[in-house]
KEKE-3310 file (N, C-alpha, C; in steps of 0.2 Angstrom, whole numbers, plus 5000, padded with zeros to 4 digits):
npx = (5004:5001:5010:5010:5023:5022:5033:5041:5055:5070:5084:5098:5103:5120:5135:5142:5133:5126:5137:5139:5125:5125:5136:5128:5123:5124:5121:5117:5129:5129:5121:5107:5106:5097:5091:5086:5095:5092:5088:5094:5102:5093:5094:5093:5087:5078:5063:5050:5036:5037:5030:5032:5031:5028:5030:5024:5024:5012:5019:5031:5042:5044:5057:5061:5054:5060:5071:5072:5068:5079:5088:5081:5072:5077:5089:5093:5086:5087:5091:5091:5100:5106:5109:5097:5085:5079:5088:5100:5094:5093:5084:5076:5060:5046:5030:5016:5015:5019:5031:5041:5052:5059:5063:5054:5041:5027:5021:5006:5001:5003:5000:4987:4970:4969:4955:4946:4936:4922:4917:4904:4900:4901:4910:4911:4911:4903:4891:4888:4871:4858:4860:4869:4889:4899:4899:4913:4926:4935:4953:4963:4974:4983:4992:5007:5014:5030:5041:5055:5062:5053:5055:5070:5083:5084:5095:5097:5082:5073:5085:5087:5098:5103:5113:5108:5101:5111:5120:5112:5112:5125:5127:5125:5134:5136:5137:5143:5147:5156:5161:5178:5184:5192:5185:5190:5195:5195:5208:5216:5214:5211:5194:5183:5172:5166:5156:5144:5129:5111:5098:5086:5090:5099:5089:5082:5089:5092:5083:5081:5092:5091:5086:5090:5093:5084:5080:5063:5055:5057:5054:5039:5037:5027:5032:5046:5050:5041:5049:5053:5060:5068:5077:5074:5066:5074:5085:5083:5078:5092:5099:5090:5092:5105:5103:5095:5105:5112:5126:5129:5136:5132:5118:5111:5117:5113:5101:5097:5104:5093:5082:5077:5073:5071:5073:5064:5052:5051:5043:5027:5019:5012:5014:5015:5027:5031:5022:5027:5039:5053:5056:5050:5049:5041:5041:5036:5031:5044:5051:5040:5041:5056:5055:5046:5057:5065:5056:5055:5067:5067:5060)
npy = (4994:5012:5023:5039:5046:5059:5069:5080:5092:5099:5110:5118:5134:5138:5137:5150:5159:5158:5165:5177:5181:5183:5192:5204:5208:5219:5210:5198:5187:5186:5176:5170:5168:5161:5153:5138:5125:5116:5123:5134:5126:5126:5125:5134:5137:5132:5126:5116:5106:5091:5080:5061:5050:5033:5015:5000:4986:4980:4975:4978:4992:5009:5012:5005:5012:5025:5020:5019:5028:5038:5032:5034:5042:5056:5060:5070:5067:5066:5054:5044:5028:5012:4995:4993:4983:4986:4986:4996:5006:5019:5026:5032:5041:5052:5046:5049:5058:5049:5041:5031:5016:5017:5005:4995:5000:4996:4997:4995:4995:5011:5018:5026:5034:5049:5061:5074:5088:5090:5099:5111:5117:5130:5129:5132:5125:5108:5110:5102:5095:5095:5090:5081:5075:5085:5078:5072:5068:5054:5052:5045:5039:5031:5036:5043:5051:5060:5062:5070:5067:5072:5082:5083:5094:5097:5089:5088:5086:5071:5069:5069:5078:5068:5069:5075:5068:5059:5064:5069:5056:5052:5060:5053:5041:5030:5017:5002:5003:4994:4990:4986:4978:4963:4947:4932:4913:4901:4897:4909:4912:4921:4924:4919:4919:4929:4937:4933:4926:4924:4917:4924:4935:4940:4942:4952:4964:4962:4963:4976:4979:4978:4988:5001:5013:5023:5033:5035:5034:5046:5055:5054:5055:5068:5079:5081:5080:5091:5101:5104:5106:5092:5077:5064:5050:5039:5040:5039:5025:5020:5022:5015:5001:4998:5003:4991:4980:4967:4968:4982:4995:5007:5011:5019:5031:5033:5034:5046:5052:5054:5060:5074:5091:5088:5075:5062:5067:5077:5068:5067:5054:5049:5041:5038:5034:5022:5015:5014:5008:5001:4989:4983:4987:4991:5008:5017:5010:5006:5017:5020:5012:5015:5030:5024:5015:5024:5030:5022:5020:5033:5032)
npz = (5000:4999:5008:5019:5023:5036:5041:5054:5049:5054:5050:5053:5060:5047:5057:5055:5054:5065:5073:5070:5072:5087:5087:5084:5094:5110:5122:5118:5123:5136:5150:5160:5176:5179:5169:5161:5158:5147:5139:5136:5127:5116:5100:5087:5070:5053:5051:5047:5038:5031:5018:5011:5000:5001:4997:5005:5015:5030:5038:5036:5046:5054:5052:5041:5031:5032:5028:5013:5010:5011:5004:4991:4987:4996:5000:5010:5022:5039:5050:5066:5067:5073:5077:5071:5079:5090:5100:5106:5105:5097:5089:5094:5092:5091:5087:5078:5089:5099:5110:5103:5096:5081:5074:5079:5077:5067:5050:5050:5063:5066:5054:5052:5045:5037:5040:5032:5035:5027:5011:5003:4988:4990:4994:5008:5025:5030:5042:5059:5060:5069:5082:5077:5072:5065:5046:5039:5026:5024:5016:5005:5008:5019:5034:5042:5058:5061:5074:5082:5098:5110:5122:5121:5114:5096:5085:5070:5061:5063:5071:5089:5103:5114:5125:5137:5144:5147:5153:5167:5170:5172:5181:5196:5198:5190:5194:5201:5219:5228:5243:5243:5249:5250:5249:5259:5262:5274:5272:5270:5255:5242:5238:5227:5227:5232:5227:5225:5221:5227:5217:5218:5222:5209:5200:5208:5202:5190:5179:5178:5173:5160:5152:5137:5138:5127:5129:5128:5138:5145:5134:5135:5148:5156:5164:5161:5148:5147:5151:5164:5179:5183:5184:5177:5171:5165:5173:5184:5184:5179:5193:5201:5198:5203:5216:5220:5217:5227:5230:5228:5239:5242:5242:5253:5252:5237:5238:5246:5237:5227:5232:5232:5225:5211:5209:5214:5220:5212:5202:5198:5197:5186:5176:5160:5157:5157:5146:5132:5134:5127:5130:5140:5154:5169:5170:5180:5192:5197:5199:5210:5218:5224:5229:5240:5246:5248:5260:5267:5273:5279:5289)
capx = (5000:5006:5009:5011:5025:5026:5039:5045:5061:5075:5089:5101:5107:5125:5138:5145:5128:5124:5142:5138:5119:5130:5140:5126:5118:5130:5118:5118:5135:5125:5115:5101:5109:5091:5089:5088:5101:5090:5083:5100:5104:5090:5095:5089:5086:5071:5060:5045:5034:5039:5030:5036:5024:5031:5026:5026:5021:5009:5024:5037:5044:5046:5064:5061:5051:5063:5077:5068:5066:5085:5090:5078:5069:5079:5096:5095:5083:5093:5089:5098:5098:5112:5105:5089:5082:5079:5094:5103:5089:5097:5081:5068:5056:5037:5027:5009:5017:5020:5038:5043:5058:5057:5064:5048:5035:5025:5016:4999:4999:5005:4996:4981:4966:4967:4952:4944:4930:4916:4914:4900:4899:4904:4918:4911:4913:4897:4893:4884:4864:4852:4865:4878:4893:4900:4901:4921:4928:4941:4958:4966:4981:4986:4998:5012:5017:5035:5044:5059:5059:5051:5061:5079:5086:5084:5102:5094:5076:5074:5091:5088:5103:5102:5119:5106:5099:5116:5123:5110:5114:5131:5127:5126:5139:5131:5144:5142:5151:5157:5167:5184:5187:5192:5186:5196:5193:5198:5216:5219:5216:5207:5188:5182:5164:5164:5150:5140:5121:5107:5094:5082:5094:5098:5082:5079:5092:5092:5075:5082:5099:5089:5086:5094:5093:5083:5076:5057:5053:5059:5050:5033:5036:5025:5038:5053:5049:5037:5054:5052:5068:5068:5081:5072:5064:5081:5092:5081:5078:5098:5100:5085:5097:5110:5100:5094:5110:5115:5132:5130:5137:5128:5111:5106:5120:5110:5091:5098:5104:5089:5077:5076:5065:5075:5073:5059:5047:5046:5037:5018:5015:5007:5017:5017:5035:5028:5017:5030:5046:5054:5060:5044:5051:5036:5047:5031:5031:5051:5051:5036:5047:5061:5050:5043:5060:5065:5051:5056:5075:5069:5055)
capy = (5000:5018:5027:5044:5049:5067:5071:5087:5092:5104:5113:5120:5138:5138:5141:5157:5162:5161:5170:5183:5184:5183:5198:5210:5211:5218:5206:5191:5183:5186:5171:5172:5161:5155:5150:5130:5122:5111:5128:5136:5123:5122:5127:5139:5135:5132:5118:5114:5099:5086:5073:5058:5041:5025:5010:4996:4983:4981:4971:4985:4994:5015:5012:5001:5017:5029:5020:5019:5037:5040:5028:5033:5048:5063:5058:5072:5066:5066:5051:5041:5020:5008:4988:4992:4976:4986:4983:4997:5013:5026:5027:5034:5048:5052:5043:5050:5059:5046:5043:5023:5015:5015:4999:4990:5001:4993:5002:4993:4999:5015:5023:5030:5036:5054:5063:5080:5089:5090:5108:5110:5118:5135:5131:5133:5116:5108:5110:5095:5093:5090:5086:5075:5079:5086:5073:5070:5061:5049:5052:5040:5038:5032:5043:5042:5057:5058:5071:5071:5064:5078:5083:5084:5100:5094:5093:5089:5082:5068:5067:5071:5077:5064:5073:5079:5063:5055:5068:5065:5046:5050:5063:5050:5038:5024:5010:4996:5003:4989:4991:4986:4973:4956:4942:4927:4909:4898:4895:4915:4912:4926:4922:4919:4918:4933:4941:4925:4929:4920:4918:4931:4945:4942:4941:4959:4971:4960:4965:4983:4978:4978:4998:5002:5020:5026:5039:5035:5037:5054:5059:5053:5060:5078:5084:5080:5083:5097:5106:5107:5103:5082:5071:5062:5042:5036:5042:5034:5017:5018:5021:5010:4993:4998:5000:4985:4975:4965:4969:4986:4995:5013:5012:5024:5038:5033:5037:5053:5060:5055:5062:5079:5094:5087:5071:5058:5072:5081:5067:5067:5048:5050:5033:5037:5033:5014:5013:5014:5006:4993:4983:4981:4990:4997:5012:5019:5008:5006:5026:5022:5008:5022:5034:5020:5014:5031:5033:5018:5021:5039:5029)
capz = (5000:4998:5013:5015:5029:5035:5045:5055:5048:5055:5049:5059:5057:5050:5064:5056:5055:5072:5076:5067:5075:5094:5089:5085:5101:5116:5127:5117:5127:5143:5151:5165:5180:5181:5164:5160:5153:5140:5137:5135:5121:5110:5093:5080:5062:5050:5053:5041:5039:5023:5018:5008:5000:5000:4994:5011:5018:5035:5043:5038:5051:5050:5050:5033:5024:5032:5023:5007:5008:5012:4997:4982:4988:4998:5004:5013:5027:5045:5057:5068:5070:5072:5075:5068:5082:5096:5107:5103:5108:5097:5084:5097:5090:5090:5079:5079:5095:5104:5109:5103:5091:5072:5071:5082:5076:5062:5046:5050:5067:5065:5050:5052:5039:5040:5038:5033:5034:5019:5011:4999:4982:4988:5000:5015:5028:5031:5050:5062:5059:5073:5087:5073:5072:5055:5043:5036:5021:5023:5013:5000:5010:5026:5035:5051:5058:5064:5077:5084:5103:5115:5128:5119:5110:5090:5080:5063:5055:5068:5076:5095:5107:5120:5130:5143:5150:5148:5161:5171:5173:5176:5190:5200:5198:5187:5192:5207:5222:5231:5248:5240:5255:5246:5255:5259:5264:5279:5273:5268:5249:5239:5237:5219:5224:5236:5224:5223:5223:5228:5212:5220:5221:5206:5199:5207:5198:5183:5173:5176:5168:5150:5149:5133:5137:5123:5129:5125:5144:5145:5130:5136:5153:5154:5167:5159:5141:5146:5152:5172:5182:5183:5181:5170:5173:5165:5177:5194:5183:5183:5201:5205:5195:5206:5224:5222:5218:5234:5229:5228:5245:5244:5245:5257:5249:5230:5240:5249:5230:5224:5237:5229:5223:5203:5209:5211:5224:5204:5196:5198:5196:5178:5176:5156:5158:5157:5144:5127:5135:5123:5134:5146:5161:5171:5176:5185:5197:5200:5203:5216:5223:5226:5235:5245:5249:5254:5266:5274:5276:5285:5296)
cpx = (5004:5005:5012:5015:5027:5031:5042:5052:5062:5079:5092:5104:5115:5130:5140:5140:5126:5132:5140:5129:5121:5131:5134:5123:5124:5127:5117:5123:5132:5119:5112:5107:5105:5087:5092:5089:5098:5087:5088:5101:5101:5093:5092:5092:5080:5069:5053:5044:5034:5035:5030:5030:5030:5028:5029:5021:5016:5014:5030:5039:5044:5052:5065:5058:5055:5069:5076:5069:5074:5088:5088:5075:5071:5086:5098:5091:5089:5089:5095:5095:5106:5110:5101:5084:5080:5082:5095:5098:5092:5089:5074:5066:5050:5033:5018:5008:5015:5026:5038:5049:5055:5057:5056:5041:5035:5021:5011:4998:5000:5001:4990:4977:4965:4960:4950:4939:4926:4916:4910:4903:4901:4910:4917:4910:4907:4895:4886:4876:4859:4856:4872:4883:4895:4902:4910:4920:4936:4945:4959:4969:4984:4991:5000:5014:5024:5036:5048:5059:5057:5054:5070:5079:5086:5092:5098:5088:5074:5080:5091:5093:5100:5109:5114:5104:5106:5121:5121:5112:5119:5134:5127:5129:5137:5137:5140:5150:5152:5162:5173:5186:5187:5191:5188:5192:5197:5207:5219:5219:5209:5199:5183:5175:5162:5157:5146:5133:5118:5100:5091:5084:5098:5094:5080:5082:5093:5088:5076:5088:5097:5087:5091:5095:5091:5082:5067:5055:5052:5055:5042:5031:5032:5031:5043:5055:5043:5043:5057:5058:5066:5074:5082:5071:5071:5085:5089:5080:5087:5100:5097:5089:5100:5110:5096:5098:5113:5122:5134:5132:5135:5122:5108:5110:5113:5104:5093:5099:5099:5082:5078:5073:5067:5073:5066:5053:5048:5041:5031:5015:5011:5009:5016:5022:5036:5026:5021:5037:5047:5055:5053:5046:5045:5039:5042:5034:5038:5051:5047:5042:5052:5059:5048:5050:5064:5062:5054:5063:5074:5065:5063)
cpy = (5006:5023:5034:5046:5055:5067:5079:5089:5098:5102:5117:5125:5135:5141:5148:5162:5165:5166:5176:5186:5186:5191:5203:5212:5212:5213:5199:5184:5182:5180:5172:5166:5155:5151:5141:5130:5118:5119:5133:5133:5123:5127:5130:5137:5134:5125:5120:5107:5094:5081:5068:5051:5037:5020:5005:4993:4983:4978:4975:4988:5000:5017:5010:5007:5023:5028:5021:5025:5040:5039:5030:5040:5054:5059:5063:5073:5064:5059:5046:5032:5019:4999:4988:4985:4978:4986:4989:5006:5018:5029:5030:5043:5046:5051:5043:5056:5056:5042:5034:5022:5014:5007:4992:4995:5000:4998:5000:4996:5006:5022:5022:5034:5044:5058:5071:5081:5089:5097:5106:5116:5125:5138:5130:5122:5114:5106:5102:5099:5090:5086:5082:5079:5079:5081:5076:5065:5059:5050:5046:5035:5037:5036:5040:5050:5056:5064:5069:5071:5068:5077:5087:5090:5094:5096:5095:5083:5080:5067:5072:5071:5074:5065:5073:5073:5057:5058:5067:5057:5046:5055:5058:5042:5030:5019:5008:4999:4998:4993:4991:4982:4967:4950:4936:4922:4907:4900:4903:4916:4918:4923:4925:4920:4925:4938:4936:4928:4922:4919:4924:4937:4945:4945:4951:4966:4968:4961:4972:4985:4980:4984:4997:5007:5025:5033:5040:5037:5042:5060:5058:5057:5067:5081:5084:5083:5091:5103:5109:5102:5098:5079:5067:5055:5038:5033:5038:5028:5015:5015:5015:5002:4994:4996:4994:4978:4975:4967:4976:4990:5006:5015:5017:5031:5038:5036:5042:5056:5060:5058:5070:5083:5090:5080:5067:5062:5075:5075:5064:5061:5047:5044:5032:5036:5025:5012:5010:5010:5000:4988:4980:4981:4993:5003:5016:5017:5008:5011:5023:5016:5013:5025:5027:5016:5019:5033:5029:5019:5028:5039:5026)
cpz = (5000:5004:5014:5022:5031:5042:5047:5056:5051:5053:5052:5057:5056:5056:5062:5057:5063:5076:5075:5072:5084:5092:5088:5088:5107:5120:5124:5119:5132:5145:5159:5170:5182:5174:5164:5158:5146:5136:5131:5128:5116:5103:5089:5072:5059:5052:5049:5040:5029:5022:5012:5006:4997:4999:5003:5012:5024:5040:5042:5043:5048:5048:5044:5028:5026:5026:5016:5004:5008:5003:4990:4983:4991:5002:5010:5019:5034:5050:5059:5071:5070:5073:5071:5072:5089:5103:5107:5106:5105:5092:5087:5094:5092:5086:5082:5088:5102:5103:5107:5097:5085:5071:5075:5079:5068:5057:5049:5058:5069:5060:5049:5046:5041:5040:5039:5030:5026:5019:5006:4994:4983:4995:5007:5019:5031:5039:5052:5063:5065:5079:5084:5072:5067:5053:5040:5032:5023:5017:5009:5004:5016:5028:5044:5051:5063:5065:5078:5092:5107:5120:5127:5114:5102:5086:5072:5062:5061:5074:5082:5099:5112:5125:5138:5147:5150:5153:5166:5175:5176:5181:5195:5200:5196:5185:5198:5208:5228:5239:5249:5246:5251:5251:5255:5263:5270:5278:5270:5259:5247:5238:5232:5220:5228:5231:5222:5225:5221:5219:5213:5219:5216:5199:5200:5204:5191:5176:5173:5170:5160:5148:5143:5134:5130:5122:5128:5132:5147:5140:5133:5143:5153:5158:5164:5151:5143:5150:5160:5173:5186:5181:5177:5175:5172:5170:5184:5192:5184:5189:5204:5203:5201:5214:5224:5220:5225:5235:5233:5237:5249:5242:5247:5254:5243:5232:5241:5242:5227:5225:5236:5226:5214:5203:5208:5215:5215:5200:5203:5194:5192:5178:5167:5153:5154:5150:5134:5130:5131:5124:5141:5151:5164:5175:5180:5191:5200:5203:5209:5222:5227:5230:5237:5250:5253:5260:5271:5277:5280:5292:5302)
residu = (UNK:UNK:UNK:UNK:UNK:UNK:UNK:UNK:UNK:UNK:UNK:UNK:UNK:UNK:UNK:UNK:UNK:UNK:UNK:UNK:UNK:UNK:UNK:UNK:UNK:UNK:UNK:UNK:UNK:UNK:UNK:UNK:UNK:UNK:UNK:UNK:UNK:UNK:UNK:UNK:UNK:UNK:UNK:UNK:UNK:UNK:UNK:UNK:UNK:UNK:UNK:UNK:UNK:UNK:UNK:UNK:UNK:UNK:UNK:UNK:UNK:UNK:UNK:UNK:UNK:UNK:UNK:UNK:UNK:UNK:UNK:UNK:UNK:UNK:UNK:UNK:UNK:UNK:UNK:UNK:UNK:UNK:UNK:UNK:UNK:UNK:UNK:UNK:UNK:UNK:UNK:UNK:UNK:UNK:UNK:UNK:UNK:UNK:UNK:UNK:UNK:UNK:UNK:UNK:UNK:UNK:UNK:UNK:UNK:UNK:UNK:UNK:UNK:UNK:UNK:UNK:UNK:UNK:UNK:UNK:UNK:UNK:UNK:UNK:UNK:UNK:UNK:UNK:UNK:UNK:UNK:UNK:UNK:UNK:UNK:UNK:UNK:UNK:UNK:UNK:UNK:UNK:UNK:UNK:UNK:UNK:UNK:UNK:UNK:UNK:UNK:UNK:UNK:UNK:UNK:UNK:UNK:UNK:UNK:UNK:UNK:UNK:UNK:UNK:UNK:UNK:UNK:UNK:UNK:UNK:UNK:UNK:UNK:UNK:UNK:UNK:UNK:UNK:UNK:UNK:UNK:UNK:UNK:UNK:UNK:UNK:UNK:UNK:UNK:UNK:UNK:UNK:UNK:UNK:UNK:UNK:UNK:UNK:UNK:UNK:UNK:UNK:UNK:UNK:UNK:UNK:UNK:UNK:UNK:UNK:UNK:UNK:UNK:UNK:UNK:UNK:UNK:UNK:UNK:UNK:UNK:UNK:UNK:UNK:UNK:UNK:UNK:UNK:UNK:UNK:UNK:UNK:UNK:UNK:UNK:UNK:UNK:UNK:UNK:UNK:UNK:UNK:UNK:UNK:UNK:UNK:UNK:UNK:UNK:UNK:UNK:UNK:UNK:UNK:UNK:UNK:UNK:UNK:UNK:UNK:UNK:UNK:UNK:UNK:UNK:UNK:UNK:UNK:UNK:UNK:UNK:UNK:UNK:UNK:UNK:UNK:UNK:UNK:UNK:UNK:UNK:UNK:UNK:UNK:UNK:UNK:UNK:UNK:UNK:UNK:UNK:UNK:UNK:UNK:UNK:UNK:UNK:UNK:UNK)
# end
């Protein structure tokens, strides 16, 4: 079938350009102290909506008709993949605006019958009759809409800077800190098993392990992507792996940084952090685990 993909592309001023617009204001060098950092970075350029038809299947992927359109159609469409399987989270945007990976969303559930209204003979749209509501005709052409993942500063087309929530992650020291004590058997030999876990415990930091860091979490968040100061869902599903390995030996330090007005007290338990993950993280509930295990380590 022939699908019709539109797409919000940007263009990014060139750099000399923007030199040149910096020098002609004495106060363009000057930044507010209270100005946010994602806010600081967003980019100036044109941006206008393109759309593109392709021929696909319903078992296609949008990463299959974006390539199409790379190959045969505009070489110079901007987006970013590298597996194309999922693994790999580099390929997240908003498709119908809603934040999920090209490579797993499908044409058939994805494109949509768009419609518009009916106008009669002399233009005008014909309004709702007796309580109905205006009649509409139905398009040719199904249609996907793609954006660029909300929350992140755009470099080009599709391509989201993801820098801001991988600073996040590594504000808080996203390694297993162990105690650095080696432990030793009866006869003084070093002990190979000293990080030995039970199934259990490893069972419960292990379904966190499979975050790929896409980013789609972040995008669906309203606080995060709507611009208010959050650390983002990422950054506490990180932590949350970490506090709940047996191993791990700061726990109560990881709650206290994350016990913050930036921290998990900003999100507002929308829990549509959950709903798009590709990995089947409910990162609602982790977050709510977090605050519940905060509460208990200050009882």
């Amino acid at each position: 079938m022939t699908v019709v993909l539109r797409v919000n592309r940007f263009a990014p001023r060139p750099a000399r350009d923007r030199e040149r617009s910096r020098k002609s204001s004495p106060f363009a060098r000057k930044s507010s102290p209270f100005a946010d950092a994602r806010a600081a970075r967003k980019p100036r350029g044109r941006s206008w909506v393109q759309e593109y038809e392709v021929q696909a299947r319903g078992n296609d992927t949008l990463l299959d008709c974006l390539l199409a359109i790379k190959r045969d159609i505009d070489p110079t469409l901007a987006f970013r993949y590298s597996c194309g399987h999922g693994m790999c989270g580099s390929d997240a945007v908003a498709v119908n605006g809603t934040p999920m990976l090209l490579c797993k969303a499908k044409v058939r559930d994805c494109a949509h019958q768009p419609v518009a209204p009916i106008v009669d003979d002399a233009g005008f749209r014909r309004t709702s009759v007796d309580g109905e509501p205006s009649p509409v005709a139905e398009t040719a052409k199904p249609v996907v809409e793609l954006a660029p993942l909300p929350g992140f500063p755009v470099q080009r087309d599709l391509v989201a800077d993801i820098d801001p929530m991988l600073e996040q992650i590594r504000r808080f020291k996203p390694y297993l800190q162990a105690d650095g004590v080696l432990a030793t058997t009866v006869d003084g030999k070093v002990d190979v098993f000293e990080y030995l876990q039970r199934p259990e415990q490893l069972a419960r930091y292990e379904r966190l392990s499979t975050c790929i860091t896409c980013g789609v979490c972040e995008g669906a968040c309203p606080v995060y992507a709507g611009g208010e100061a959050f650390i983002g869902p990422a950054a506490l599903i990180n932590q949350a792996r970490f506090i709940d390995d047996s191993r791990d030996r700061a726990r109560q330090e990881r709650l206290e940084a994350l016990d913050t007005a930036d921290g998990f007290q900003a999100c507002q338990s929308v829990r549509a952090c959950s709903r798009e993950c590709p990995v089947g993280i409910d990162v609602g509930e982790e977050i709510w685990q977090l605050i519940a295990q905060s509460k208990e380590q200050e009882a």
